[in-house]
C-alpha positions as CSV (number, residue, x, y, z in Angstrom):
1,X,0.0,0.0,0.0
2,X,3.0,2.7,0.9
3,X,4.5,2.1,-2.6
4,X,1.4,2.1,-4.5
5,X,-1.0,4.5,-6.8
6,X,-3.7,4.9,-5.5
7,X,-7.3,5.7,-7.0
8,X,-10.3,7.4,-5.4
9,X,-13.6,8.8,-7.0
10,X,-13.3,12.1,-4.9
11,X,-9.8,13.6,-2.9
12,X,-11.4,15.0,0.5
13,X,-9.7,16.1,3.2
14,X,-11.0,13.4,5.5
15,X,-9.5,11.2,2.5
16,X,-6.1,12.5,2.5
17,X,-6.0,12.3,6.3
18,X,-7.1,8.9,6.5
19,X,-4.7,7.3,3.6
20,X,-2.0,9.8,5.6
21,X,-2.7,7.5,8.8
22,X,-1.6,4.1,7.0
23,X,1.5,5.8,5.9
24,X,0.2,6.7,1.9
25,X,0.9,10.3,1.1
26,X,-1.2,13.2,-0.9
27,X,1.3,12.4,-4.1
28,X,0.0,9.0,-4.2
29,X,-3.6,9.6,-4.2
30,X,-4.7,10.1,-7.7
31,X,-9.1,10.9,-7.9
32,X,-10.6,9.5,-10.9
33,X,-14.2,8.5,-11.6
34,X,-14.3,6.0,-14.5
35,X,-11.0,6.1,-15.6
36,X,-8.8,4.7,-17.4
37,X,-5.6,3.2,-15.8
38,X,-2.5,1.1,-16.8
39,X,-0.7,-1.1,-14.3
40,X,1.6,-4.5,-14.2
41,X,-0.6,-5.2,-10.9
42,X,-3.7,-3.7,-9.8
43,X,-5.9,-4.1,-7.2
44,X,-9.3,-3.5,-6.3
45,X,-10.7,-3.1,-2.7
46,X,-14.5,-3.9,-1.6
47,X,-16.0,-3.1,1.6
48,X,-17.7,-5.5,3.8
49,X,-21.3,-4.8,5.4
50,X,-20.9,-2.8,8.5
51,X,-22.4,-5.4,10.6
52,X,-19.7,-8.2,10.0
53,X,-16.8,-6.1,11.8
54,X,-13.8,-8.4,12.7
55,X,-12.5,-8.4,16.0
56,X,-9.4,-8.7,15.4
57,X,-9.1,-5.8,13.1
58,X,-11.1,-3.7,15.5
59,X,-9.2,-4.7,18.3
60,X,-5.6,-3.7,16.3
61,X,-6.7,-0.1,15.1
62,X,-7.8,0.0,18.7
63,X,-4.7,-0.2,19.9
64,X,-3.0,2.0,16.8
65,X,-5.2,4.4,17.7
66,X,-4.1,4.9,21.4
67,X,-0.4,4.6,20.5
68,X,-0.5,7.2,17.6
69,X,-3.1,9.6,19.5
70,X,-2.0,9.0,22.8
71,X,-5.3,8.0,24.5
72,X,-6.1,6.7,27.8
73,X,-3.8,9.2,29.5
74,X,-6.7,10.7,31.6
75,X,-9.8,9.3,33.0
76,X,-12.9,9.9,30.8
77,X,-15.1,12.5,32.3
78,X,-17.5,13.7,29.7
79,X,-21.7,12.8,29.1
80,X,-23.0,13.9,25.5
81,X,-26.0,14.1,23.8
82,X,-26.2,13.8,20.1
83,X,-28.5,14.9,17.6
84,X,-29.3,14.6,13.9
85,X,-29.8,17.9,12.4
86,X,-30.8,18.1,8.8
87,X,-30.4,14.0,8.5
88,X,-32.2,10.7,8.6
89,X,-33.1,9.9,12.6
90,X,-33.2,13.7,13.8
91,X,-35.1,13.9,17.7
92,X,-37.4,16.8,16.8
93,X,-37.6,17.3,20.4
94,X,-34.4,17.2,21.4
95,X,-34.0,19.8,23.7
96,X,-36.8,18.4,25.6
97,X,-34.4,15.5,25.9
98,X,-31.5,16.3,26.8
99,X,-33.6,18.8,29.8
100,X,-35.2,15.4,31.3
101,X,-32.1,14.2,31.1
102,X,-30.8,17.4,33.2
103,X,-33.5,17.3,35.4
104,X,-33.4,13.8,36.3
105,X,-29.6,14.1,36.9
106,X,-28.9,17.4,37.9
107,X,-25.4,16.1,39.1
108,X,-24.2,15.5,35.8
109,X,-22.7,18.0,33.5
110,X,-25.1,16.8,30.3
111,X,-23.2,18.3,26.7
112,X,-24.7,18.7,23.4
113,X,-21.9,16.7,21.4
114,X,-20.2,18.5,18.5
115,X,-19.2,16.5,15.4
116,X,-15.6,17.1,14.7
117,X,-14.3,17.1,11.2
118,X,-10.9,15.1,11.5
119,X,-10.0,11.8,12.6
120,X,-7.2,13.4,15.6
121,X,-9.9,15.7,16.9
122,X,-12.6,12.7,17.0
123,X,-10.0,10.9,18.8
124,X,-9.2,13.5,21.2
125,X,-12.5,14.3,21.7
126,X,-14.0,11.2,22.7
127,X,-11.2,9.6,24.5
128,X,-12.4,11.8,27.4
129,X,-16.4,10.8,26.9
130,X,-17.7,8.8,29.8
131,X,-21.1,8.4,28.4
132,X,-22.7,9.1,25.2
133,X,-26.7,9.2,23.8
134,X,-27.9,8.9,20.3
135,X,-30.2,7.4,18.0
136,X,-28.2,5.2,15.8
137,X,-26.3,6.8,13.4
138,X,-22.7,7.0,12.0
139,X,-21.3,8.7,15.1
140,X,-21.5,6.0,17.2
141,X,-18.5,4.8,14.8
142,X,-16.2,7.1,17.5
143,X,-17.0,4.6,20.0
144,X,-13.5,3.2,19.0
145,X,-11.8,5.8,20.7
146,X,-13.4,5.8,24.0
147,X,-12.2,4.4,27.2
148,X,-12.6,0.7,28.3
149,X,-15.8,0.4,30.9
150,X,-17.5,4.0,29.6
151,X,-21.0,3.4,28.9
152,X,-23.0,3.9,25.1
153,X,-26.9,4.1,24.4
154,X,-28.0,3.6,21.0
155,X,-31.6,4.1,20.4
156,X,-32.2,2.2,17.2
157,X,-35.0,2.9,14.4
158,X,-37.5,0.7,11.7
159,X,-34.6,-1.1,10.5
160,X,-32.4,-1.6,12.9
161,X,-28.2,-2.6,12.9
162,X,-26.4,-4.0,15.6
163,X,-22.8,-3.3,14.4
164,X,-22.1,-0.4,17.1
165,X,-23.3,-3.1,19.4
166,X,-20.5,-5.0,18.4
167,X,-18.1,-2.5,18.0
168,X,-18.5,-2.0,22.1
169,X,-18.4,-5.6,23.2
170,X,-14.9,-6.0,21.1
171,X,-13.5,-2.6,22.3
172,X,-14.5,-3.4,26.2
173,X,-17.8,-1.0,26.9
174,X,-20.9,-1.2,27.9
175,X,-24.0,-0.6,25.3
176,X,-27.6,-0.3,26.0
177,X,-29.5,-0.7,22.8
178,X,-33.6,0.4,22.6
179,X,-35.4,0.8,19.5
180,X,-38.3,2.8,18.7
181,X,-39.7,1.3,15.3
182,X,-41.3,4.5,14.6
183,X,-38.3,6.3,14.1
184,X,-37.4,6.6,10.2
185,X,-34.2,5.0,9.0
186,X,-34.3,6.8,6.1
187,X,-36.9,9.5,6.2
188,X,-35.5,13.7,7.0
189,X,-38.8,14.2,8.8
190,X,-37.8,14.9,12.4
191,X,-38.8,12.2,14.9
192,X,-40.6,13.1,17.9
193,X,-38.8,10.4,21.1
194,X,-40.0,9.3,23.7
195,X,-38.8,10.4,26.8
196,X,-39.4,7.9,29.4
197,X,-37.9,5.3,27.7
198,X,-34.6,7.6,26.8
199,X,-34.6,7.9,30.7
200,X,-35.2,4.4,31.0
201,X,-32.5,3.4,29.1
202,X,-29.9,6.0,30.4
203,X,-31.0,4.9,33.7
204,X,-29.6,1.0,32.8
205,X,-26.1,2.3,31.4
């Protein structure tokens, strides 16, 4: 891979960055969408489903992660909320959420969580999260970064996934996962949650 050409449809940052990770620089990256290309060997790369993650791989950028990021060098402190805006899966009321939360647990310091754009700030960033709430969706992907024994809730929708579910059990935290069928997988209409059993669930992690 570090000596080779390699071809993407679009160059993006995040693209750049993440190639830069496994050691492949900018000049290697060539973008190309239906092109034509010339090579004594050439290889093509598939991705698998997102519910068949491999532990072993998991557990390997797991550890790459913490050595090139330096994690785990605090104790996680942080509880987050997440939202959807302008996606699939948004809460419509989520304010109304995340103030039950509050009011329930006026101890705790509840945060809106903010989406970071590259994969170093993601890492930094949740390293020091201690628990996180969401309704499934790609975010839950920086679950890789956090701690061993923090806690994850995933409120699943109509069709529902269970490889964040997975991706906790093989990095060592704990995941409560509800679903509310009436939630849209796919749908931008915002979905209206219901709050007791958020609280419920919360309550169990």
């Amino acid at each position: 891979l570090q000596k080779s050409v390699v071809v993407v449809p679009f160059i993006r940052k995040h693209v750049i960055e993440g190639f830069n990770f496994l050691g492949v620089s900018k000049e290697q990256i060539v973008e190309g969408d239906n092109i034509v290309l010339h090579a004594n060997n050439y290889y093509t790369m598939d991705y698998t489903f997102c519910g068949d993650l491999n532990r072993f791989l998991i557990a390997n950028l797991r550890e790459l992660f913490i050595k090139r990021f330096g994690l785990g060098k605090n104790p996680p402190t942080e509880y987050l909320t997440f939202n959807r805006p302008n996606m699939s899966r948004c809460m419509k009321n989520y304010d109304e959420v995340r103030n039950a939360l509050k009011e329930k647990w006026p101890n705790i310091d509840w945060k809106d969580g903010i989406y970071h754009k590259t994969l170093a700030e993601q890492a930094a960033y949740f390293d020091k999260v201690k628990f996180v709430f969401v309704v499934h969706g790609s975010v839950l992907a920086n679950i890789i970064f956090m701690q061993p024994n923090t806690a994850i809730v995933d409120l699943q929708m109509e069709q529902w996934l269970l490889s964040f579910l997975w991706l906790s059990t093989y990095t060592g935290k704990y995941m409560v996962v509800g679903r509310d069928p009436r939630i849209s997988w796919r749908g931008l209409t915002p979905n209206v949650i219901n709050i007791n059993y958020v609280l419920e669930l919360v309550e169990k992690a």
